[in-house]
Backbone as a chain_set.jsonl record, in Angstrom:
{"seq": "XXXXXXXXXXXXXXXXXXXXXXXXXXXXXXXXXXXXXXXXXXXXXXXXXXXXXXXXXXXXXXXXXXXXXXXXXXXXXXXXXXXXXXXXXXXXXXXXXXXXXXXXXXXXXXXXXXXXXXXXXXXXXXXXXXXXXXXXXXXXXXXXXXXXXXXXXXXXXXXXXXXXXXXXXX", "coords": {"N": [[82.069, 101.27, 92.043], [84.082, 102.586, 89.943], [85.086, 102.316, 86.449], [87.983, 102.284, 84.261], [87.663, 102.009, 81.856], [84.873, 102.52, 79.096], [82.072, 100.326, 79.157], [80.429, 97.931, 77.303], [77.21, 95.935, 75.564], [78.357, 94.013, 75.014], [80.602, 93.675, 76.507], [79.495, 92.813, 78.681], [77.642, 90.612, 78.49], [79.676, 89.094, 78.125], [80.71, 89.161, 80.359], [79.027, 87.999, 81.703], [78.902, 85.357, 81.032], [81.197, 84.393, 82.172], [80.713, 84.714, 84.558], [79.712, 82.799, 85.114], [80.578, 80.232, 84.025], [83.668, 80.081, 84.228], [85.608, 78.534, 82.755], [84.782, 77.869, 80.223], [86.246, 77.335, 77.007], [87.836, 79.483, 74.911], [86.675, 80.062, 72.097], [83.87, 78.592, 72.624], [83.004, 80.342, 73.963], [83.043, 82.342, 72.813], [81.506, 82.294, 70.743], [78.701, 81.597, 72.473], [78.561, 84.354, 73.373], [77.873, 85.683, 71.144], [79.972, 86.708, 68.943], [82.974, 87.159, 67.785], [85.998, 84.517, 68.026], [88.316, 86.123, 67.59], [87.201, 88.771, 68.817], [86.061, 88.008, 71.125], [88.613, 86.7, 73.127], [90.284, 89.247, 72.787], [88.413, 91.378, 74.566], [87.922, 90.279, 76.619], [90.788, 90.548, 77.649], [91.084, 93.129, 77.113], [89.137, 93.289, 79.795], [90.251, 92.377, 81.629], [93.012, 93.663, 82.1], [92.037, 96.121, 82.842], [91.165, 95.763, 85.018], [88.298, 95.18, 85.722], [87.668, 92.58, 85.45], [88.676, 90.396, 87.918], [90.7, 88.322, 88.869], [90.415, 84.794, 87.931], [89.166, 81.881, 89.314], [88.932, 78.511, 90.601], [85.668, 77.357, 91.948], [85.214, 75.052, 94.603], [83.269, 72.165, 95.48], [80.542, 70.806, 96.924], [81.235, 68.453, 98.035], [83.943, 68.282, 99.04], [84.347, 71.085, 99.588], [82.6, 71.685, 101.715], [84.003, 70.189, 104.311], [85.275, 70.76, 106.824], [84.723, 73.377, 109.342], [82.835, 76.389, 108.815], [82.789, 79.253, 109.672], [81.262, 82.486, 110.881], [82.472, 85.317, 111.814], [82.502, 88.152, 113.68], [83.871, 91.307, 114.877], [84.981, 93.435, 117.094], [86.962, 96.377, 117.585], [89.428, 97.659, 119.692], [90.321, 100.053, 119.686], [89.737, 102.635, 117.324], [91.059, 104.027, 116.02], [92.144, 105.017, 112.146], [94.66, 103.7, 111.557], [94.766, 101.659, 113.388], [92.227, 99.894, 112.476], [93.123, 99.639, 110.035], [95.736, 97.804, 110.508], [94.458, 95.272, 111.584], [93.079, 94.52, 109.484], [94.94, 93.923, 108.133], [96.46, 91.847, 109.203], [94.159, 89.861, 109.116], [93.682, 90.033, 106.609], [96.126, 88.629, 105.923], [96.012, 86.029, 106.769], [95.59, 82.576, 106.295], [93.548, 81.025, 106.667], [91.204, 82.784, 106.859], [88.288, 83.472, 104.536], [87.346, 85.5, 103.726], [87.336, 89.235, 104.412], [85.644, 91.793, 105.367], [85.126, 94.729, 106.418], [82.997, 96.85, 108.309], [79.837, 98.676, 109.313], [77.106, 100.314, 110.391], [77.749, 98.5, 113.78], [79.524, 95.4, 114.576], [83.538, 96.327, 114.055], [84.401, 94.593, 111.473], [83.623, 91.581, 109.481], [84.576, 88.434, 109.657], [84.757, 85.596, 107.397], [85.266, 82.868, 107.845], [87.022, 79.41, 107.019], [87.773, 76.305, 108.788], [89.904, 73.506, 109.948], [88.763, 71.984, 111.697], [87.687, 72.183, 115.049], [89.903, 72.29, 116.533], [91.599, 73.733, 115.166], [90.485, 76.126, 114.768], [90.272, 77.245, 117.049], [93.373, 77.923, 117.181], [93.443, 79.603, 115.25], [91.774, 81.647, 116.746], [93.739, 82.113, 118.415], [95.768, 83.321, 117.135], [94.8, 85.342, 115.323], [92.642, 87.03, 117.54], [93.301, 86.548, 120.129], [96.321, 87.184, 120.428], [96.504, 90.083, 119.683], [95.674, 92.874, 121.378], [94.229, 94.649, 121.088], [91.811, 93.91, 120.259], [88.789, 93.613, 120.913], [86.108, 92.537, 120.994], [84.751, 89.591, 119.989], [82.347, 87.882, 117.978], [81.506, 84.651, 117.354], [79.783, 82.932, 114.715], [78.823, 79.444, 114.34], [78.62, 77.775, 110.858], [75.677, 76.204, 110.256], [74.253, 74.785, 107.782], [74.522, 75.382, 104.194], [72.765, 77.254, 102.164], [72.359, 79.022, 100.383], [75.353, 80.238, 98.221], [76.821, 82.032, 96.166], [78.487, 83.794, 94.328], [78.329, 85.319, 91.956], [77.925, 88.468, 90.17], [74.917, 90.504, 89.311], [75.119, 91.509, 86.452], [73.278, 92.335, 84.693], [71.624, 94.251, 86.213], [73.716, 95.915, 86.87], [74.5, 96.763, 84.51], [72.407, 98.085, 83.918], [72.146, 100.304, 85.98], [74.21, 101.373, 85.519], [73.851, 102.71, 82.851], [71.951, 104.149, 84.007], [73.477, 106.22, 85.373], [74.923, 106.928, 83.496], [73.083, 108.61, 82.018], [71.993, 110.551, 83.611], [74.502, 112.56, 83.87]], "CA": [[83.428, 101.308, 91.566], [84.342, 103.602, 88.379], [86.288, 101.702, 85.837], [88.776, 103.836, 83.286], [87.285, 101.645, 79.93], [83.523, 101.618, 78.95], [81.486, 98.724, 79.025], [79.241, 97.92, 76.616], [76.486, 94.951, 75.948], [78.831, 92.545, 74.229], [81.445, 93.229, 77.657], [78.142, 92.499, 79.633], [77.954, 89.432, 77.991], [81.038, 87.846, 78.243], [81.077, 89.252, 82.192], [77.871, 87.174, 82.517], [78.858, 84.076, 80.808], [82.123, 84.176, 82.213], [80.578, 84.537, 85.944], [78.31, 81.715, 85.139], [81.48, 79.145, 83.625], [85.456, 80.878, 83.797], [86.089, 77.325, 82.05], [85.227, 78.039, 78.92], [86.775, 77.847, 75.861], [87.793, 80.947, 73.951], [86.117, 79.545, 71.275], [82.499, 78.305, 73.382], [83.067, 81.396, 74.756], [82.875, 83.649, 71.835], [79.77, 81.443, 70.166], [77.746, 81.645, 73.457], [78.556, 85.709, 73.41], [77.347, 85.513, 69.525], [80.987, 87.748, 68.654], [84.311, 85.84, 66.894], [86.789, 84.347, 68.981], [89.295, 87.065, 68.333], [87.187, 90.008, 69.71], [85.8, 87.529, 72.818], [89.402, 87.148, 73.297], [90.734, 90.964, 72.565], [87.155, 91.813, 75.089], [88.639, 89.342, 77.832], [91.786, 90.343, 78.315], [91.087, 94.285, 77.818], [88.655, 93.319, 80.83], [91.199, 91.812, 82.836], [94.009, 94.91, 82.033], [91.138, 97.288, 83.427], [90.606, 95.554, 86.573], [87.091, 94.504, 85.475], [87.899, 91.357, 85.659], [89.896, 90.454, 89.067], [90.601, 86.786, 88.68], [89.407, 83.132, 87.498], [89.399, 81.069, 90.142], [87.836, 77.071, 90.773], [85.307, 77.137, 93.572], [85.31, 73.664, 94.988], [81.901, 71.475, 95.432], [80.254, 70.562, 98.215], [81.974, 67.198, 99.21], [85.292, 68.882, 99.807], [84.261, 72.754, 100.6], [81.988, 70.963, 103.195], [84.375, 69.664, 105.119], [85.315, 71.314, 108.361], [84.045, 74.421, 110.043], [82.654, 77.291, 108.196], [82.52, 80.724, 111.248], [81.379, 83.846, 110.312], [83.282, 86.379, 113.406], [82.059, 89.761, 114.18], [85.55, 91.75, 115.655], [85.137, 95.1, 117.523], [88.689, 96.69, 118.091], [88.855, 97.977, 121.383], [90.515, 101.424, 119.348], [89.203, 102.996, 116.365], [91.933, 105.102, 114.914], [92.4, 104.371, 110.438], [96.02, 102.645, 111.702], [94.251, 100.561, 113.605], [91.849, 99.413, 111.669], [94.45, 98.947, 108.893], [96.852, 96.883, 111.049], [93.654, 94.551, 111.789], [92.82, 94.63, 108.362], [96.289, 93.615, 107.16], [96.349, 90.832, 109.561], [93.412, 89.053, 108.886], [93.615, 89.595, 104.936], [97.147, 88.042, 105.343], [95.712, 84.805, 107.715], [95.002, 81.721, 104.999], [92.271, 80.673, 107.041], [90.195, 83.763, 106.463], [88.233, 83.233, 103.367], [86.241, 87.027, 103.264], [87.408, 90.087, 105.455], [84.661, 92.978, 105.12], [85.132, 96.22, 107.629], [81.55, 97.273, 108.127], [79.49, 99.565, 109.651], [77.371, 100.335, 111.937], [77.608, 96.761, 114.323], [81.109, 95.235, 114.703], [84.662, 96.696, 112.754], [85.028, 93.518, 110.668], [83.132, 90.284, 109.349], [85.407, 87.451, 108.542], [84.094, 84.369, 107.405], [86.532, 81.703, 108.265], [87.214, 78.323, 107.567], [88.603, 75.877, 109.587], [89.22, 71.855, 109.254], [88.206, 71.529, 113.051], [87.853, 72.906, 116.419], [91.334, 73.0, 117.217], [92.22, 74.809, 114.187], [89.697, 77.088, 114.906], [90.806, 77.718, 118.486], [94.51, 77.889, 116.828], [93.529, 80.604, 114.459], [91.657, 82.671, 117.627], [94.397, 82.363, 119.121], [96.612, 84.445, 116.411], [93.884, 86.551, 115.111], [91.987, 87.818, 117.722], [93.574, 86.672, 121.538], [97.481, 87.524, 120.715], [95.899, 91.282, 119.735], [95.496, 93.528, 122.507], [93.466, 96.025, 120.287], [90.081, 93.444, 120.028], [87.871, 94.043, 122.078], [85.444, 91.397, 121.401], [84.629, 88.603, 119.164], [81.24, 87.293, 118.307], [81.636, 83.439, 116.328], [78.914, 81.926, 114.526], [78.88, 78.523, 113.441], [77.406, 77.49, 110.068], [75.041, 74.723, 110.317], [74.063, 74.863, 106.177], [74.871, 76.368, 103.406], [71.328, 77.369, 101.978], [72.99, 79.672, 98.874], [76.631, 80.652, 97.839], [76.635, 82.527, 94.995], [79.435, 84.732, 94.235], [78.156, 86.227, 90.332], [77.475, 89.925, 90.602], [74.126, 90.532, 88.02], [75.738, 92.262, 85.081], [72.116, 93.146, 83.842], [71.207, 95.057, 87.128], [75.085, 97.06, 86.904], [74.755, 97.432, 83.227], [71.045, 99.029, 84.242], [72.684, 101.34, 86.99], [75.548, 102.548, 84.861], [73.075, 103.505, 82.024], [70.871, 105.196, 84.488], [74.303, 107.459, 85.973], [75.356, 108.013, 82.343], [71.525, 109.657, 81.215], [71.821, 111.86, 84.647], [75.738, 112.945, 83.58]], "C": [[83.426, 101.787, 90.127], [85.509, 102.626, 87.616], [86.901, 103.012, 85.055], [87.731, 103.483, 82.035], [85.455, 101.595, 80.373], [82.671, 100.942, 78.579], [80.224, 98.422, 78.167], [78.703, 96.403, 76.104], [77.139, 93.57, 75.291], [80.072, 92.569, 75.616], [80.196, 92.549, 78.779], [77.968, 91.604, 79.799], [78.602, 88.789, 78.113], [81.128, 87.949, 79.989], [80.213, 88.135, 82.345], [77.902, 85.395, 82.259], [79.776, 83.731, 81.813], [82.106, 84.103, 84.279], [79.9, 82.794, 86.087], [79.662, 80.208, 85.045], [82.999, 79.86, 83.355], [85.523, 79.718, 83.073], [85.592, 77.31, 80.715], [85.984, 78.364, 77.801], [86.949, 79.367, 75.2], [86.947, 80.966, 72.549], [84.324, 79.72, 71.747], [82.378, 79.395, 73.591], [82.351, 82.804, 73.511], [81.299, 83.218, 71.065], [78.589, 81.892, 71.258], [77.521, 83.549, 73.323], [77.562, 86.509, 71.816], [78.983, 87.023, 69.272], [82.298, 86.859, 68.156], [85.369, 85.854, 68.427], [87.472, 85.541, 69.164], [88.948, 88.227, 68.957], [86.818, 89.333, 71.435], [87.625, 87.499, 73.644], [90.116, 88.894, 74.162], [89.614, 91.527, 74.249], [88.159, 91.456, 76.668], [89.837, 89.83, 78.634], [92.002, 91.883, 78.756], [90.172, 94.425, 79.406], [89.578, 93.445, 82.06], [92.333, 93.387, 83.474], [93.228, 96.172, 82.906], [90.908, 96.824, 84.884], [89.246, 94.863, 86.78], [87.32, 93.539, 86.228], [89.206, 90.703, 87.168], [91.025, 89.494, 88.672], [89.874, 85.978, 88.476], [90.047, 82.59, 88.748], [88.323, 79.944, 89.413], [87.295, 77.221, 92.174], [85.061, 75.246, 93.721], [83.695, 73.058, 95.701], [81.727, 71.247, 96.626], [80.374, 69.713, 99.195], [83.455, 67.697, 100.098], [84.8, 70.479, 100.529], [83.097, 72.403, 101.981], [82.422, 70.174, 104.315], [85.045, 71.24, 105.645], [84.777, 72.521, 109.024], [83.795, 75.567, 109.514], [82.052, 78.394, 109.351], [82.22, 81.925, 109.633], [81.849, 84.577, 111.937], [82.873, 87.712, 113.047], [83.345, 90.397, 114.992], [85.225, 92.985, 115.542], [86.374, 94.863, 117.995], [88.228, 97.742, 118.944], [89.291, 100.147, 120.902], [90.436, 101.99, 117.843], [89.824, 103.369, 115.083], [92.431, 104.202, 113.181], [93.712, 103.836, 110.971], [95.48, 101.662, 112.5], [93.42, 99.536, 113.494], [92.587, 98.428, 110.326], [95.212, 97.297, 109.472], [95.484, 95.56, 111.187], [93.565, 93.889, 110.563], [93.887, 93.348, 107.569], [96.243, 91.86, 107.703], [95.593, 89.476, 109.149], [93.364, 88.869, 107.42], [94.869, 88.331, 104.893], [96.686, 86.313, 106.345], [94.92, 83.914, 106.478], [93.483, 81.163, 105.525], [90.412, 81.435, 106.642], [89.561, 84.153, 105.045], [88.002, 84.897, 102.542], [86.726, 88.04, 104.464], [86.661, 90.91, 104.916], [84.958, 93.86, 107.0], [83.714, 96.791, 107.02], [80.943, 98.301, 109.304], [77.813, 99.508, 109.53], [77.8, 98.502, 112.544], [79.339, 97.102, 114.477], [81.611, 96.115, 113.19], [84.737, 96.219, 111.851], [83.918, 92.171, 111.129], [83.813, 89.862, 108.721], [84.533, 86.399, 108.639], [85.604, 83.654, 107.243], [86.664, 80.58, 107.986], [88.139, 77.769, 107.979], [88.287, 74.297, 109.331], [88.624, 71.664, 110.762], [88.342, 72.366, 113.728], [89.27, 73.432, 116.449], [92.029, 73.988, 116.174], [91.919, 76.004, 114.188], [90.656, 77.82, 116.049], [92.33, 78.168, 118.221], [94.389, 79.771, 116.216], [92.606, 81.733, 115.486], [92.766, 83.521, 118.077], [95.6, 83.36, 118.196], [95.903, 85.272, 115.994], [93.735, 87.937, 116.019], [92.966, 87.59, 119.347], [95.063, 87.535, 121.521], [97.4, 89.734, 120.506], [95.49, 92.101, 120.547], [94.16, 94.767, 122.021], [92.278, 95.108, 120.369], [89.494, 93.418, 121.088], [86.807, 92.736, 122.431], [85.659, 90.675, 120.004], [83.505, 87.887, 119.142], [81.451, 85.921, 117.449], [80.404, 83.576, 116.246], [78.947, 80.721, 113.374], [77.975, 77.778, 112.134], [77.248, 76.118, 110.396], [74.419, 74.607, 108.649], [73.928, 75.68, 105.605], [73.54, 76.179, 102.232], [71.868, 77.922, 100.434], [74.616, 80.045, 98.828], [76.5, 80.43, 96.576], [77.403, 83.815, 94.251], [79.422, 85.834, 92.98], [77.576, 88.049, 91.041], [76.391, 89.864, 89.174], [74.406, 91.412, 87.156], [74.241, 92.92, 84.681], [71.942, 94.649, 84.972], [72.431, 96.433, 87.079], [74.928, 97.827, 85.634], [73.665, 98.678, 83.153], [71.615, 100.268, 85.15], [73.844, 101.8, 86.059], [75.207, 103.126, 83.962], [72.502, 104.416, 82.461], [72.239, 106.605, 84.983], [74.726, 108.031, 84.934], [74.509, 108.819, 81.964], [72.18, 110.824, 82.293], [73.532, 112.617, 84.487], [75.122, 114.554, 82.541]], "O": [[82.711, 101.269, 89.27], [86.577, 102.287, 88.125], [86.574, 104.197, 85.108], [87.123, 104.328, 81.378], [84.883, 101.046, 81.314], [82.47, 100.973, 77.365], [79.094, 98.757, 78.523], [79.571, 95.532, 76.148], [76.621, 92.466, 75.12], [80.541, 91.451, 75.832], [80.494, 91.716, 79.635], [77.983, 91.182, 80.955], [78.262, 87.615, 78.261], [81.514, 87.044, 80.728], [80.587, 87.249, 83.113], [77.316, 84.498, 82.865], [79.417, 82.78, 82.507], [82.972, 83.686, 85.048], [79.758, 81.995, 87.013], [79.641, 79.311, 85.888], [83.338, 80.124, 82.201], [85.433, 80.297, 81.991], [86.2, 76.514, 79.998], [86.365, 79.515, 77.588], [86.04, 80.193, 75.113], [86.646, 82.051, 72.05], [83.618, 80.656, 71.373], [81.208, 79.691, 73.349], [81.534, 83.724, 73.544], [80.272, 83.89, 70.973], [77.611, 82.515, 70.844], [76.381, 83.995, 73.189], [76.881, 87.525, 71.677], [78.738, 88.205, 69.514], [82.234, 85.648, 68.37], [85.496, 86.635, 69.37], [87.506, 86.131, 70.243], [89.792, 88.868, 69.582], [87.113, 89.834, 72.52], [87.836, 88.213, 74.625], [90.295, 89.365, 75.285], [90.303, 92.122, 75.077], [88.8, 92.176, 77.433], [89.996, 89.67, 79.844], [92.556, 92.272, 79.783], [90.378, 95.394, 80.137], [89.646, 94.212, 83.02], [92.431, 93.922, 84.579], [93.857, 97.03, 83.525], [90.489, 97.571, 85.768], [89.011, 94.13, 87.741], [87.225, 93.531, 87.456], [90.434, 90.718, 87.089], [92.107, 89.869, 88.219], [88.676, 86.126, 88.716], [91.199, 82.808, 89.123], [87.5, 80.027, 88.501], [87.938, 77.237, 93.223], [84.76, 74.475, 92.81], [83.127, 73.814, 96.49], [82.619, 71.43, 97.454], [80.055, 69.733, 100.384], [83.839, 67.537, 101.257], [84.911, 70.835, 101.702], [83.022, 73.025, 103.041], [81.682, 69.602, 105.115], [85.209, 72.328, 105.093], [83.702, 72.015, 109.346], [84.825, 76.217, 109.695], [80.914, 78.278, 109.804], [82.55, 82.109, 108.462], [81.423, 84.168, 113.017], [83.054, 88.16, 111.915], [83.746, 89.657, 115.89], [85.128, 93.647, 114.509], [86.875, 93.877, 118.535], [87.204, 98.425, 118.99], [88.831, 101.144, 121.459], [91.379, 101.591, 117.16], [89.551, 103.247, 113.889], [92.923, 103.076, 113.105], [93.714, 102.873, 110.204], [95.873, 100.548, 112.157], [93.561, 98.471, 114.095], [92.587, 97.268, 109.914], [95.19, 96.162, 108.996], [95.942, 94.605, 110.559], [93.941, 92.719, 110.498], [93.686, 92.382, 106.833], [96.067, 90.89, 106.966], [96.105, 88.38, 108.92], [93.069, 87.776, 106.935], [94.785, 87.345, 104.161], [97.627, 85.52, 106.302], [93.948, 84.329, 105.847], [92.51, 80.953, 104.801], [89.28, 81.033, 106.374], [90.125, 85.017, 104.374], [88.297, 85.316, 101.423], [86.475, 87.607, 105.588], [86.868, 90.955, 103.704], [84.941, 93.519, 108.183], [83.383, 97.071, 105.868], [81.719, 98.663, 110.187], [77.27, 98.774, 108.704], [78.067, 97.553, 111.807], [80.056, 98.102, 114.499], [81.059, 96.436, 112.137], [85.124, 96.94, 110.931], [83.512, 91.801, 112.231], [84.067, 90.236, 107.575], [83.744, 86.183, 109.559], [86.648, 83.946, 106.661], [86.333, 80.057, 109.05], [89.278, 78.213, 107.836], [87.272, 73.781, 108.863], [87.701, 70.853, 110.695], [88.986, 73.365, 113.406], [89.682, 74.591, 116.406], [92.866, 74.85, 116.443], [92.642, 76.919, 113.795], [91.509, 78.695, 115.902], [92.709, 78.908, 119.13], [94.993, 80.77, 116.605], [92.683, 82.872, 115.026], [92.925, 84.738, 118.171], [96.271, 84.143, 118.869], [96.354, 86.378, 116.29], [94.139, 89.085, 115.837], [93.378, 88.675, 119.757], [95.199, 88.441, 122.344], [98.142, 90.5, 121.121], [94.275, 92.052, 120.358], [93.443, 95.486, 122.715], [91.356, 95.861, 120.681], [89.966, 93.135, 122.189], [86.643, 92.136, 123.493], [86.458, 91.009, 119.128], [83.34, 87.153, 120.117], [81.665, 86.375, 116.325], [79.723, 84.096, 117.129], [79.04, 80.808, 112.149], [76.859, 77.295, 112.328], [78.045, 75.222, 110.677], [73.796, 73.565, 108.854], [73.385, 76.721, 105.977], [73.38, 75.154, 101.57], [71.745, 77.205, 99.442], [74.996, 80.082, 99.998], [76.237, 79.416, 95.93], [76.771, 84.699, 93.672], [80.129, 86.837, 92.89], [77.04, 88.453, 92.073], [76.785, 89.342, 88.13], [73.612, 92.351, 87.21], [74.225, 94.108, 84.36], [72.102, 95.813, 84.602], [72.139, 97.621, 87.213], [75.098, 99.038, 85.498], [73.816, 99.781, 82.628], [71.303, 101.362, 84.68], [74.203, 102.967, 86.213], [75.847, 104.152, 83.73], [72.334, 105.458, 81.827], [71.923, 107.794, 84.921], [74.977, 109.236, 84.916], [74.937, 109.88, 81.508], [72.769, 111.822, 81.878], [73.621, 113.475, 85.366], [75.946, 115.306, 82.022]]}, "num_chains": 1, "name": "protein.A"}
């Protein structure tokens, strides 16, 4: 992904703290970066304006996000065409249940990961997803039995390394 603004090792910085703790201070924030509040600030928010930055969210711990059924679904559509994909697409982004939609390639159209507080919710949310759909073709579930890593940071060093290496070859 091409941003418009470019990024340099004090935005790197704040991306990496800021994957690591969104809850910091503007203050903590700017100390940990070694830069004054008002450029961690100023840094922050031109991130955000660029897209860099999507959203802060709270991910939730493992007594509550461990309760009820965590699916990953595999969904071939029975017809291929970019509107039908889309319309799939649209669906499942707009379904609250569906935490992750990815359209992939080769294998199935679409991996959602799903949760659900139980069975029947599950079976609830088949049943609008994938059965009321005439276009799916199939549906593979699988249920998690533990969550080994979840880790959502992207490595800022490794991007900052790849966007140096495409600017030399420019």
């Amino acid at each position: 992904m091409e941003f418009s603004i470019p990024l340099d090792a004090i935005d790197w910085r704040l991306l990496d703290l800021l994957q690591a703790d969104a809850s910091l201070t503007n203050h903590a924030l700017a100390q940990a970066a070694h830069v004054s509040p008002a450029t961690a600030l100023r840094r922050v928010r031109r991130l955000r304006e660029a897209g860099v930055i999507e959203r802060f969210t709270a991910l939730l711990g493992a007594p509550l996000a461990g309760q009820g059924l965590q699916v990953l679904c595999e969904v071939v559509l029975d017809r291929q065409g970019a509107e039908h994909l889309d319309a799939f697409e649209a669906r499942a982004v707009d379904e609250p249940l569906v935490q992750q939609c990815w359209r992939v390639s080769p294998g199935p159209d679409f991996l959602l990961v799903v949760w659900a507080p139980d069975m029947l919710g599950f079976q609830a949310l088949t049943q609008r997803l994938f059965t009321q759909d005439a276009n799916v073709r199939n549906v593979k579930s699988f249920f998690a039995l533990k969550r080994a890593k979840f880790d959502p940071r992207v490595p800022v060093a490794a991007l900052a390394d790849a966007r140096a290496d495409q600017d030399t070859r420019r």
